[in-house]
C-alpha positions in Angstrom: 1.6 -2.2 -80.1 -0.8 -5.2 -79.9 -3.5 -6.5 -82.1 -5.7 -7.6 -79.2 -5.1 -8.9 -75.4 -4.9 -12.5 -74.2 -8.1 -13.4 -71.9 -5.8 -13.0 -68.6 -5.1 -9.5 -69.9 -8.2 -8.0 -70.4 -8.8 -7.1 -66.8 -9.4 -4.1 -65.1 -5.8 -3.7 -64.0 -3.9 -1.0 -65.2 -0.7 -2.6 -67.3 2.5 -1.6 -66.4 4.0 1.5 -68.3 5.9 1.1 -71.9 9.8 1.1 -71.8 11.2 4.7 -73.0 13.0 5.1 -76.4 15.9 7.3 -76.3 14.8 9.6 -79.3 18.6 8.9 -81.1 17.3 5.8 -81.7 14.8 6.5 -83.8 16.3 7.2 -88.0 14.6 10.0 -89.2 12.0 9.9 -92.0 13.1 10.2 -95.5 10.7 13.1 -96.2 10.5 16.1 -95.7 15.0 16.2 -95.2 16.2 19.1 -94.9 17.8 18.4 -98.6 13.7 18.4 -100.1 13.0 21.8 -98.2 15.6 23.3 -99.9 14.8 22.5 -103.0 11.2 23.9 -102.3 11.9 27.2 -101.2 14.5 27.2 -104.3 11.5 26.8 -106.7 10.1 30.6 -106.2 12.4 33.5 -105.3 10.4 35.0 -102.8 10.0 31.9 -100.8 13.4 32.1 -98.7 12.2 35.5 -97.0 8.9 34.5 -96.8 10.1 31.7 -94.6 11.8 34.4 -92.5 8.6 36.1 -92.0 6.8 33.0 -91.3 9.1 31.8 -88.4 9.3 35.3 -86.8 5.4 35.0 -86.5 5.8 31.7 -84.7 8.1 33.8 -82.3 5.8 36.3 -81.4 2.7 33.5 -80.7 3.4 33.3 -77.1 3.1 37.0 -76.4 -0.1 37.8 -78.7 -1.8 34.2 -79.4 -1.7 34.6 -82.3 -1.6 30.8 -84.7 0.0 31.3 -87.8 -2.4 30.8 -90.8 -0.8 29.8 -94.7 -3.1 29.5 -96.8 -2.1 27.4 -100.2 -2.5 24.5 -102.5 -2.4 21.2 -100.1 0.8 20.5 -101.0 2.5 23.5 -100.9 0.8 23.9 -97.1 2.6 20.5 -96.4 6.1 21.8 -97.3 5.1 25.2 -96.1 4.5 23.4 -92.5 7.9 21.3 -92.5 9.9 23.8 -93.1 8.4 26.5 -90.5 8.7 23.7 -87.8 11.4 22.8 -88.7 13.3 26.0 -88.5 13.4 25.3 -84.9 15.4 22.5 -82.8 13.6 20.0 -81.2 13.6 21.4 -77.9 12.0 24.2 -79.3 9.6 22.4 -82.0 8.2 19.3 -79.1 6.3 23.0 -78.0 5.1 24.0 -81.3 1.7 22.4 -82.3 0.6 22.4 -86.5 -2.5 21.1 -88.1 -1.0 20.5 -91.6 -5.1 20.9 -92.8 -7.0 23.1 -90.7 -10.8 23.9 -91.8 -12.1 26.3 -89.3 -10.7 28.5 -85.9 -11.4 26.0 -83.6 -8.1 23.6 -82.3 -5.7 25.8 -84.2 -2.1 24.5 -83.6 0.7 27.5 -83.6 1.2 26.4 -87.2 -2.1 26.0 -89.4 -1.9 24.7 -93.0 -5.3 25.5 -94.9 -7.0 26.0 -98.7 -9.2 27.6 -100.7 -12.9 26.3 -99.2 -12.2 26.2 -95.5 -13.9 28.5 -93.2 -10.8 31.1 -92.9 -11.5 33.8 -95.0 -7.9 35.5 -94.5 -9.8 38.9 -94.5 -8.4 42.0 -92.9 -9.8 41.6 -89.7 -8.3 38.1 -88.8 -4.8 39.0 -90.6 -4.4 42.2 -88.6 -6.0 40.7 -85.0 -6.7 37.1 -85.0 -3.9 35.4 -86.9 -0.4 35.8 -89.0 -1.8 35.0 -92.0 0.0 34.1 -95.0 -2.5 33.5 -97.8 -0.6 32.8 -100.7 -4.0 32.0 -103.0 -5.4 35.9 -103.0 -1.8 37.8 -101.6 -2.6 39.3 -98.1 0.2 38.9 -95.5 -0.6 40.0 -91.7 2.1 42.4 -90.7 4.6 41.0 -88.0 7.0 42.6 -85.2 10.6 43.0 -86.4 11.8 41.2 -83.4 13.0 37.7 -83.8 14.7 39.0 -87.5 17.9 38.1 -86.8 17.0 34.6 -85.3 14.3 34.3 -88.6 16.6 35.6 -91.6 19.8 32.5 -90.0 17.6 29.8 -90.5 15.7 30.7 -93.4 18.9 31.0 -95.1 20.4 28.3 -93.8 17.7 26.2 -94.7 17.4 27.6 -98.0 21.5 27.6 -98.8 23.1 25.1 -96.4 21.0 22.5 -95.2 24.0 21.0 -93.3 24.8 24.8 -91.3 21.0 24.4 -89.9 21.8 21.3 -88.3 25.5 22.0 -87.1 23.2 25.2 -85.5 20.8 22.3 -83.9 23.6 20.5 -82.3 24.9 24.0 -80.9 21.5 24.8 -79.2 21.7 21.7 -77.0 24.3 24.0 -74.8 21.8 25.6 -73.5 18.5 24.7 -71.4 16.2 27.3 -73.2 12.7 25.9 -74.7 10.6 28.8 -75.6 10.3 30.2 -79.3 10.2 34.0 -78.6 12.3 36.7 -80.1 15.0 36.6 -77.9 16.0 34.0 -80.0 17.9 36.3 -81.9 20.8 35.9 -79.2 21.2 32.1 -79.6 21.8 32.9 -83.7 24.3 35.5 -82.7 25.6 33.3 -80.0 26.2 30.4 -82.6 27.2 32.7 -85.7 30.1 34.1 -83.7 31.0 30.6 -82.3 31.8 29.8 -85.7 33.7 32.7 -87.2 30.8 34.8 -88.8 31.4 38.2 -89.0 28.7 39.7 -86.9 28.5 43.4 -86.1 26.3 44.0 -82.8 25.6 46.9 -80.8 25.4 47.5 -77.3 21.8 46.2 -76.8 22.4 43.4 -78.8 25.4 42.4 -76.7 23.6 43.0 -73.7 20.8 40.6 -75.2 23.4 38.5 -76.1 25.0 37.9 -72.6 21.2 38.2 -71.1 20.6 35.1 -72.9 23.7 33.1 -72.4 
């Protein structure tokens, strides 16, 4: 970055293009840790499956365009935010777009912080067509497709109970060249869980998925 330009460049030429940063190099900001999330969704005890809920809605945007909506105090939407985009890997997350204050329906990222005042009024018509809505100020909660449950409930919990499983999880998704947040997602929790010794009981179809994925 530059304050201003020397007379000989402030021309009409285009400069040349900024040197890449490899993205290791960069130390991660102190907020917002993993650590911090957990000890927010610790604070209520419906906050841990609420996540779950919240992350499976991200999965099914893609297929129904439909942005995810949480409706809270302004600082509870900024936690709320972290740890729903941050329930995915990077490769996954670069995709996912949030407004962490969102007044009306226009722009919406596929995560949308917003308050009491804005111009969503979280009714019954946008939380059963238009959005996932979470509005955690008056208690409605759009209904969302099971799939992506077993991908959901891993990293909620793991985010919730062991911060450091979620990133051993993150470094195991770099196997693989996948980038989209959709249900099948499921697979690449089974995929790691039995990589590391979890008991995990699948049936046919989810082996199939399983190998499908893989």
């Amino acid at each position: 970055w530059k304050r201003g330009l020397l007379p000989e460049e402030d021309s009409d030429v285009m400069p040349e293009p900024l040197p890449s940063i490899p993205l290791a190099d960069i130390a991660p900001a102190q907020s917002f840790s993993f650590e911090e999330l957990q000890v927010f969704i610790a604070e209520a005890p419906e906050r841990k499956a609420l996540l779950a809920t919240m992350v499976r809605a991200v999965l099914h945007n893609a297929a129904t365009s439909r942005a995810v909506i949480i409706r809270d105090s302004f600082l509870n939407g900024l936690f709320w935010t972290a740890c729903v985009h941050k329930a995915f890997p990077l490769a996954y997350a670069r995709h996912l777009s949030l407004s962490t204050y969102q007044f009306d329906e226009r722009n919406c990222g596929v995560i949308n912080a917003t308050v009491p005042g804005s111009q969503f009024t979280c009714d019954e018509a946008q939380a059963t067509y238009q959005f996932f809505v979470f509005d955690l100020i008056d208690g409605r909660t759009s209904t969302v497709p099971v799939a992506g449950q077993g991908y959901a409930e891993a990293v909620s919990g793991w985010m919730a109970e062991s911060p450091e499983r979620i990133e051993s999880f993150f470094r195991f998704t770099s196997l693989f060249s996948h980038e989209q947040a959709e249900p099948s997602l499921d697979a690449l929790a089974w995929l790691y869980r039995c990589s590391i010794g979890d008991r995990v009981a699948l049936d046919a179809k989810q082996r199939t998925a399983v190998l499908a994925f893989a």
